[in-house]
Steps between C-alpha positions, in 0.01 A plus 500: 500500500273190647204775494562528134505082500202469714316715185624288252414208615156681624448555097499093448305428787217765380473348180486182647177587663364700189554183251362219798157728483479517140549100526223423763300789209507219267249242761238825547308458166507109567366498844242707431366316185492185758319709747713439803412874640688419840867422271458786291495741813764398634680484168396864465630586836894281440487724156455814712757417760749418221466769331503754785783351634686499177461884415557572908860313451545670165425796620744498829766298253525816283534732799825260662610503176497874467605511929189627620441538888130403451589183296633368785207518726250387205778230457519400865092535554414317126735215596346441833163497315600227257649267800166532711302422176688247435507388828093518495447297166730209663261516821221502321619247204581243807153562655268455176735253288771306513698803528767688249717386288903442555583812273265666666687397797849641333347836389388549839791467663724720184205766660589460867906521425477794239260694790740388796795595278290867416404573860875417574690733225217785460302496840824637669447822650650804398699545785671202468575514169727827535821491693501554804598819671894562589555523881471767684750617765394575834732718582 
């Protein structure tokens, strides 16, 4: 039941990702016209991200949705990806500027709890997710 949950709300996240990198698409064409070569890299490279991430979560969404054994693990390793990139452009956003955003902030830490919360519900091992075995007598 929470797999199929974890799925759903995968689906929302995804497209979360897929529409924030067709909003940073929008800056390209203008930082280019203005020549600032450096921005439009790494604009190129956030578009990227976004979008890989968004069809990764789609992708494992539609397999938790449909109960998939490998959804999980794409689940479980996609979501750790997303908190240590997210983790990284905080670092690096409080080295070069004055650092992210509050939202940015909040969406970080939505990524940390849904990942704890995924490794906590879906990273069990199969053994203990069965029952475990009736006694045996000794005699």
């Amino acid at each position: 039941m929470l797999t199929r949950l974890f799925g759903a709300f995968g689906v929302l996240l995804a497209f979360s990702y897929l529409i924030e990198g067709l909003s940073w698409g929008r800056y390209v064409l203008n930082t280019l016209f203005r020549l600032q070569f450096g921005m439009f890299g790494i604009q190129l490279i956030i578009i990227a991200a976004d979008y890989l991430f968004g069809v990764a979560l789609l992708t494992a969404a539609i397999g938790l949705l449909l109960a998939q054994d490998w959804a999980k693990k794409m689940w479980l390793i996609v979501t750790f990806l997303l908190v240590l990139t997210h983790g990284a452009v905080i670092l690096i956003s409080e080295i070069v500027s004055n650092g992210v955003s509050q939202a940015y902030w909040v969406w970080t830490a939505m990524v940390i709890a849904v990942t704890a919360l995924s490794w906590w519900y879906l990273g069990e091992s199969p053994a203990t997710q069965e029952a475990p075995p009736p006694p045996q007598d000794l005699l």
